[in-house]
C-alpha positions in Angstrom: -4.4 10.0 62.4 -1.9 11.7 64.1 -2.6 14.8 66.5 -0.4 17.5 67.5 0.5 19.5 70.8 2.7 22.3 71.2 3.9 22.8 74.5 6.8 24.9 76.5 8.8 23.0 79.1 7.1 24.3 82.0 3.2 23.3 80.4 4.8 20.1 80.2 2.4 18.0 82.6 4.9 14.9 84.7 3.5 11.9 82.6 3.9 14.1 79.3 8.0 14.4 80.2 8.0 11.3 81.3 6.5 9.6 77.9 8.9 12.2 76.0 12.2 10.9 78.0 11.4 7.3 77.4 10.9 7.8 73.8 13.8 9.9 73.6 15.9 7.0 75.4 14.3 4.1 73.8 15.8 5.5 70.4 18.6 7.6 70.7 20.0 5.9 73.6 18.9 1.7 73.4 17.9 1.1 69.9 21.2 3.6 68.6 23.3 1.6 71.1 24.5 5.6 72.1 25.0 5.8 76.0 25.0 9.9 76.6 22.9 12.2 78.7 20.0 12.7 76.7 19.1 15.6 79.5 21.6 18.5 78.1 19.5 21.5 79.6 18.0 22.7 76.2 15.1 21.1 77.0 14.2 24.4 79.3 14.7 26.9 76.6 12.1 24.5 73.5 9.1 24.6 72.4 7.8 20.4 72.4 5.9 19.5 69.7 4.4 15.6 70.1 2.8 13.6 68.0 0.1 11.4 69.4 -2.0 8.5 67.9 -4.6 8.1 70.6 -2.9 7.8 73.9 0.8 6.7 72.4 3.8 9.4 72.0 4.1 8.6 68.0 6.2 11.3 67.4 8.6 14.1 69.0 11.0 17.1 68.0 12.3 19.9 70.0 11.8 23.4 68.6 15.0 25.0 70.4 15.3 28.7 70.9 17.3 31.0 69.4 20.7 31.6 71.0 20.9 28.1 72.4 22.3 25.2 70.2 23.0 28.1 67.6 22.1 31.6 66.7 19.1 30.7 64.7 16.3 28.2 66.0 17.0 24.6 66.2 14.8 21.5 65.4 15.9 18.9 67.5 15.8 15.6 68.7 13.4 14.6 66.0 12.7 10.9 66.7 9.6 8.8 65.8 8.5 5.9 67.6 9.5 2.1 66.1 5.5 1.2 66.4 5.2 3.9 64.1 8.1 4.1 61.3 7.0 4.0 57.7 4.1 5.6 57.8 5.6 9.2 57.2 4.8 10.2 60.5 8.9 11.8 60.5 7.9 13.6 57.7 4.8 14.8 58.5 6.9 16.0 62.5 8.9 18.1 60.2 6.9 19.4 58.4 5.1 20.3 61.5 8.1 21.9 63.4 8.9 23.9 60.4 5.2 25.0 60.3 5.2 25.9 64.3 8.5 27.8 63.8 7.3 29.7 60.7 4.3 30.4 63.0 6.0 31.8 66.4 9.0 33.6 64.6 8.4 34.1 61.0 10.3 33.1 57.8 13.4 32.6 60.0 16.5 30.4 58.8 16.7 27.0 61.1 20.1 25.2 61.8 20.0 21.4 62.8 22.4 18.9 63.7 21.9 16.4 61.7 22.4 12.5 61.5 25.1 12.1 58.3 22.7 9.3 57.5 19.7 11.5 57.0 21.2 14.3 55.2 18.8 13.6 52.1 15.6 13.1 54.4 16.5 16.9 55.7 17.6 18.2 52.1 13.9 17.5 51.2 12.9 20.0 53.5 15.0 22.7 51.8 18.1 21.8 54.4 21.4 22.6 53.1 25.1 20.8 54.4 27.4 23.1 55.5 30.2 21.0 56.8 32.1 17.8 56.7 30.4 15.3 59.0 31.7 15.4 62.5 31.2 12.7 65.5 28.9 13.5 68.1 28.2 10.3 70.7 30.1 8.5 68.4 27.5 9.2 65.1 28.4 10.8 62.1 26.2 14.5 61.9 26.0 16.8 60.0 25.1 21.0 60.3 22.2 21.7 57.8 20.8 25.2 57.5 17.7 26.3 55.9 17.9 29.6 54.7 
């Protein structure tokens, strides 16, 4: 069973970054084969929501303020751990950062930057494409909106 904190940047204990960078590197960075600074200063203006089975970081996504990435919230750096792929946990981390945005700013529309690849995983969650897919670190994304 998964359980779920919600935490701002500054009631972010040192071991609880530190578990959230390496997961965040471990995937976008080693396992993508992307070399970028993962570290991009949003990071300060998010809510982090993580996903823990017992003691392991299962799951992650960054609930970005408004005015940051883009004018309306952001859900970002969605990444779930290799131990624990295929077992819906990605699903059940959006699901979750939808809930805690519904729950700290209403029925608000959310804008994401989105891997091209997982355009249908976000349509399930009422995403729409709005673009032609651009490069970003040398990945195809897309920007999705939910209204």
């Amino acid at each position: 069973m998964i359980e779920w904190q919600l935490k701002l940047f500054d009631e972010l204990s040192p071991a609880e970054l530190y578990t959230v960078l390496r997961l965040r590197g471990e995937v976008f960075i080693v396992e993508q084969n992307c070399p970028y600074l993962d570290t991009d200063g949003k990071d300060l203006d998010s809510y982090h929501l993580m996903g823990y089975v017992g003691e392991d970081l299962a799951a992650y996504s960054r609930l970005v303020f408004p005015g940051i990435s883009y004018e309306e919230v952001s859900i970002g750096r969605v990444v779930t751990s290799g131990k624990y792929r295929r077992k819906d946990y990605g699903k059940l981390l959006m699901q979750k950062s939808i809930a805690e945005i519904e729950r700290i700013y209403g029925n608000v529309p959310i804008r994401i930057g989105a891997q091209a690849y997982l355009k249908k995983f976000y349509e399930g969650f009422g995403f729409e494409d709005l673009n032609e897919p651009y490069l970003e670190d040398g990945i195809p994304h897309l920007i999705m909106l939910r209204p």
